[in-house]
N, C-alpha and C positions, 0 to 999 in steps of 0.2 A: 239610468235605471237598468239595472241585471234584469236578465229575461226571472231568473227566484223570484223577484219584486213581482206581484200580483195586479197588474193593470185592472183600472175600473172597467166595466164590460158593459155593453148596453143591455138594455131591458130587450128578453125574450118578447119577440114578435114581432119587433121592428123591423120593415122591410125599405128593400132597396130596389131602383132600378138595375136591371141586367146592363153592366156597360157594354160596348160595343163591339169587343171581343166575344165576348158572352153571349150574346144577342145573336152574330152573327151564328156563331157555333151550333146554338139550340136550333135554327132555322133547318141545318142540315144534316141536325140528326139522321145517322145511319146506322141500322142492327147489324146487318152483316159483316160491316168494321166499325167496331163504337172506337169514339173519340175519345182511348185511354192514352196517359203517358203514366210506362212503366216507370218503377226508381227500384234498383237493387241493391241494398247495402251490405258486405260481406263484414262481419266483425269477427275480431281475436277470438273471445268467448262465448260464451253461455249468456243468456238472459232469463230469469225468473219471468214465469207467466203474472204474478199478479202484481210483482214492480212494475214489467212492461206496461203493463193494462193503465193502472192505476196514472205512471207518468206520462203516457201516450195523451189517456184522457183530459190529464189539467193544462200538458201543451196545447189541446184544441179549444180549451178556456181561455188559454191565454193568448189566444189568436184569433176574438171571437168569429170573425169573417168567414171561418170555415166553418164553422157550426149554424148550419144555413142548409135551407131546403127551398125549392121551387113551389111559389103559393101558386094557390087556386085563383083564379083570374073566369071574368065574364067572356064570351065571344068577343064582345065591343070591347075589349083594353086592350090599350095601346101602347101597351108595357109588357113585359115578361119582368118579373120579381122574384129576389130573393129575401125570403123570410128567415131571418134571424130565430136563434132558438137557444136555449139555456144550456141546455144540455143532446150529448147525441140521442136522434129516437131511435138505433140499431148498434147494439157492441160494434163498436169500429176496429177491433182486433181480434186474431183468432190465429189459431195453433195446430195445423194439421201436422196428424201422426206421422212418426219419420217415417220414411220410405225411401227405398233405393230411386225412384225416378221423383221423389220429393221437390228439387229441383226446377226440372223438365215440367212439371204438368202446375208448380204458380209459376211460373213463365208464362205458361197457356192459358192461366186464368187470366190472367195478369193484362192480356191482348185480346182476349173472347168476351169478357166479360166487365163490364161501365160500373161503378158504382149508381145506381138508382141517383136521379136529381131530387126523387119526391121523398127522400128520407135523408134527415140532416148526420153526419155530415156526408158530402159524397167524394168520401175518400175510405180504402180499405187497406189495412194493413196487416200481415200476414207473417207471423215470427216461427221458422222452416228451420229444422235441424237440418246442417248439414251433413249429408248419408260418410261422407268421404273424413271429413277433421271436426268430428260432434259439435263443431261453429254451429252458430247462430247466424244465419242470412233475415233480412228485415226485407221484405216484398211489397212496395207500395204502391195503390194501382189506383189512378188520381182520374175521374170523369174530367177534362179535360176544359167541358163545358163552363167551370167554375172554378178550374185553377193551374196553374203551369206550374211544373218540375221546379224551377229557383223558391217559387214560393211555399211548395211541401217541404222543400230540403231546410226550409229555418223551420217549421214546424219539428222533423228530426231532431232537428239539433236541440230545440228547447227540449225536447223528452230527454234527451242521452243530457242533457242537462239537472235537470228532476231525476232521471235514474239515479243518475250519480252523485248527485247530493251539493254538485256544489256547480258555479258560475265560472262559465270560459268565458273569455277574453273576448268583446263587440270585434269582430274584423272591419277594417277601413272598410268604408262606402268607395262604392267601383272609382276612378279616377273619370272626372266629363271627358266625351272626347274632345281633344283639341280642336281650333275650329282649323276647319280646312277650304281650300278654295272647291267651288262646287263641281264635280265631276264633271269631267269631258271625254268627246270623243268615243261615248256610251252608245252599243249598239239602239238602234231606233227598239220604243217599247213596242211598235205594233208589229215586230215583226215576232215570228210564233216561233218558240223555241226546240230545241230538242228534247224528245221525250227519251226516258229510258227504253230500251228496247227491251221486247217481250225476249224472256228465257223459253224455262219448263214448266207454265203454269200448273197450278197446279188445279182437282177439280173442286176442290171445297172453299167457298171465301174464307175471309178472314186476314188477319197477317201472322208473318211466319218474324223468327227475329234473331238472327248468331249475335254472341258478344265475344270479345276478345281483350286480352291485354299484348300491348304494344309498348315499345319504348317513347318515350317523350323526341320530339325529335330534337337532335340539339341545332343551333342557331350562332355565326359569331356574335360578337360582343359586339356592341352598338349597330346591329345592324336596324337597317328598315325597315324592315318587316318584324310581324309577332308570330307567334305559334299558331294562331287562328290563320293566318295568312298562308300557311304551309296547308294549312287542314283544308284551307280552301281550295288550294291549286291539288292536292292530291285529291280529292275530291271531285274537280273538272276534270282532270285526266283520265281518274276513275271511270266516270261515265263514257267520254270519247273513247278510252278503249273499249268497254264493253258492246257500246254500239257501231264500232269498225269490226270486232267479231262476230256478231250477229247480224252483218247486213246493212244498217241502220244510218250508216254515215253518209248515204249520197241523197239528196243534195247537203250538202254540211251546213246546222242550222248553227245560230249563236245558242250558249248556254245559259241559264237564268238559273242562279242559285241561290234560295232562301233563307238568310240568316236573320235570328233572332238577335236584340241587343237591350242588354237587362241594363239602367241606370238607379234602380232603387237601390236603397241602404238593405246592408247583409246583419243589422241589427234588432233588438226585438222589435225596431220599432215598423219593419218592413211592411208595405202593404201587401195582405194576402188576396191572391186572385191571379186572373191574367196579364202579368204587368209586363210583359217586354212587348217592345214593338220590332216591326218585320222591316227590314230592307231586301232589296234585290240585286244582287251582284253577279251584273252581268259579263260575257266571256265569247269574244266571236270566235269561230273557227279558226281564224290566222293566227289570234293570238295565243293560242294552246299550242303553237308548232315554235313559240321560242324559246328560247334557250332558259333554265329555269331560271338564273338570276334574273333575269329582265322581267318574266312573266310573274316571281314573287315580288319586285318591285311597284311593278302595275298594280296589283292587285291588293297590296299594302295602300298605294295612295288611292285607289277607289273605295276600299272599304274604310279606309279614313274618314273620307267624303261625305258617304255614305252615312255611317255613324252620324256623322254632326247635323247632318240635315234633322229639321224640325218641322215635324208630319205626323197625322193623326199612327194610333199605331197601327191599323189595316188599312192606312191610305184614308185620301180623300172621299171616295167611292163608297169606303163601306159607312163612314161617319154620314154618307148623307144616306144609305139602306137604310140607318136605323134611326132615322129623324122620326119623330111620332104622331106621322102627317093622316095613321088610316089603324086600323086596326091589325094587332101585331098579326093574327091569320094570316091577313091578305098581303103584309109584308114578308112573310115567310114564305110564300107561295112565289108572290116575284122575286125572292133573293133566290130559292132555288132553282126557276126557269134563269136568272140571270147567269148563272154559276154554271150549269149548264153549256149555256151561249159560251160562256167566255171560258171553257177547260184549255182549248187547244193552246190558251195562251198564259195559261197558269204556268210556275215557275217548274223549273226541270226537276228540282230538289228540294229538300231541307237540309242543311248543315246547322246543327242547333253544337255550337260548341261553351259547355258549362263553365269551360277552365279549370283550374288547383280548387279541387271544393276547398270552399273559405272556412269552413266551420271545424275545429276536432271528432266532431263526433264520437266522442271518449264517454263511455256508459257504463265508468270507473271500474268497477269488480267484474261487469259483464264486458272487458274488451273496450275497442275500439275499430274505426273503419280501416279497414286494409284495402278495402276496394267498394269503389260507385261507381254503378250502372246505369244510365239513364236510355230510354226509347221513346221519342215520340212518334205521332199514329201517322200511317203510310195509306192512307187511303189514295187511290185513284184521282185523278188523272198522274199525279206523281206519281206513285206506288211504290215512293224508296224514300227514307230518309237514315240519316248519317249524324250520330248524335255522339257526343265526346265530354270525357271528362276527365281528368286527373288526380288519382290518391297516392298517395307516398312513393311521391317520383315516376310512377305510371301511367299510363295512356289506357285508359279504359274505355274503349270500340262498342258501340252497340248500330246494327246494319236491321233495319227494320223493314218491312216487303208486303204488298200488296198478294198477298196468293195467286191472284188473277193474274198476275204480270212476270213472279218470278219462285223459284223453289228454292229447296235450302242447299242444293246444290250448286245453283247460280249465286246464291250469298256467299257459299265458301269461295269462290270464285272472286267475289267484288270484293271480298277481303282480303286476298290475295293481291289485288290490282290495287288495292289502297295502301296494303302496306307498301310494295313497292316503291310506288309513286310519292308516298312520303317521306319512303328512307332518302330519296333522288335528291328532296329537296336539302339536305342536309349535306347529301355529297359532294353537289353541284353548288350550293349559295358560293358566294364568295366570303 
């Protein structure tokens, strides 16, 4: 079936359990940093406002999962539910007036501001002249509560699909990973990892967020390791040097890095929501002092490893939070005293890397992608995450920050130390 072909859609009302990404999430809602992940798509041209509208709208039809609001529930349920809905109850697109900092300030909404859960869908999209080359930039700012980044980006693509009148090509489903023998010689998990170190906070919450384009790094030919693999190690060095210049490195802790690993289909048949599950890829102090072929090698066969293992997607831990043993209140009450309890050992980072977006995103007469942005949200105890993606041969950098922890002057900085640290590994592999 072409995503053009009109999937049957369920009846407006139907509701569903919160699965456990979901669940968890809603539990810890925070205002001061809402659980957004930005999406920025830069395209060649221009796009009409009521084509935009129009095809944005029937891609949310044809995905009904996003066209869903948060029902009303008794004290006594032991659920949190998503209610299904026909149609959006709130224009899900909108057009602000060009503007020299037009830009700058849907960036800012983009991180300040959650789509509402109580109004279907909650996701916002946002079509931004750009002040510089009269392009079209597409701003998508996804409550995070009810859906991750991979899963908006097929929604995109079904519109620039409908925009354009005609059907792209299903990209292959990711490849499983291989199976691999199970990680060894992984620092112990109780011990507590390195946090990033405080820069120049700043005084207002919230997060702060630079993007950049970088070069793809190159890799020989057959080697062992992926680009992910590079992203990873420049990323741990990243942080060990920011925290050897700010103080931060004695006593030297291991590093804990949070990667995402998407194995759904990139076709319409994708399920939309929070579908990746989380691994932790861990890094001790000694081992960030060798040489980088060795250390991209290691780190090739652990997140090998990693990948293949078969585990609920937030662990064992959170699957049994959301068992539906008490009323969801009083589980959300212990999830947050528990989350609490256990920050100091929460992971040092997120590295969420997207890869070669799979999709053209070609919106025929209105252009196509030149460049994706993706951010996901930096809330505390983390307060940093590091999110990647690739359009037409590019490296597209998004360095996301906890205000509380760090400024945008310390992000020019971590940019600085990432691109370095990544060009090294392309110098040095063998």
């Amino acid at each position: 079936m072409t995503t053009l072909d009109r999937p049957t859609r369920p009846p407006g009302g139907e509701r569903l359990p919160f699965p456990t990404v979901d669940e968890i999430s809603r539990h810890c809602l925070q205002y001061d940093e809402p659980e957004t992940v930005h999406i920025e798509v830069h395209l060649t041209g221009t796009l009409e406002p009521a084509r935009l509208t129009a095809a944005f709208t029937e891609a949310l039809r044809r995905h009904p999962r996003i066209l869903m609001r948060e029902a009303d529930r008794r004290w006594y349920s032991t659920r949190y539910e998503w209610e299904l809905t026909e149609d959006p109850d709130v224009p899900p697109v909108s057009f602000p007036p060009p503007a020299r900092d037009a830009l700058k300030e849907a960036r800012t909404r983009s991180l300040a501001q959650a789509p509402p859960l109580t109004s279907s869908p909650p996701i916002r999209l946002e079509a931004v002249e750009h002040p510089e080359t009269a392009t079209t930039v597409l701003f998508l700012t996804i409550n995070h509560t009810a859906l991750d980044g991979p899963a908006c980006l097929r929604i995109v693509a079904t519109a620039a699909e409908l925009y354009g009148g005609r059907p792209h090509t299903p990209p292959p489903a990711p490849a499983p990973p291989p199976a691999a023998p199970p990680p060894t010689d992984l620092p112990s998990s109780w011990a507590r990892p390195a946090r990033v170190a405080h820069g120049t906070p700043e005084p207002s919450p919230g997060n702060g967020l630079l993007v950049c384009e970088l070069a793809v790094p190159r890799r020989p030919k057959g080697a062992p390791y992926t680009v992910n693999d590079q992203l990873m190690v420049a990323t741990a060095r990243t942080i060990a040097d920011w925290n050897e210049e700010h103080g931060a490195h004695r006593p030297r802790r291991p590093l804990r890095i949070t990667m995402p690993v998407d194995d759904r289909p990139r076709d319409a048949t994708m399920p939309i929501g929070n579908g990746t599950r989380l691994v932790e890829v861990p890094f001790t102090a000694a081992e960030l002092d060798l040489a980088t072929p060795a250390l991209l090698q290691r780190t090739a066969a652990r997140t090998s490893a990693l990948k293949s293992l078969v585990r609920p997607q937030l662990g064992h831990g959170a699957a049994l939070l959301t068992t539906p043993y008490a009323p969801v209140a009083w589980r959300a009450a212990a999830t947050r005293a528990l989350r609490t309890a256990a920050a100091p050992w929460t992971s040092t980072t997120l590295l969420s890397n997207i890869g070669r977006i799979p999709y053209p995103l070609d919106f025929g007469d209105g252009g196509r992608a030149s460049a994706v942005w993706f951010s996901a949200p930096a809330r505390m105890p983390r307060g940093l995450t590091v999110t990647t993606a690739s359009t037409a041969g590019r490296l597209h950098l998004a360095l996301r920050w906890s205000r509380t922890l760090l400024s945008h002057g310390d992000g020019a900085r971590l940019r600085d130390l990432f691109e370095h640290h990544l060009h090294a590994t392309q110098e040095e592999a063998p």
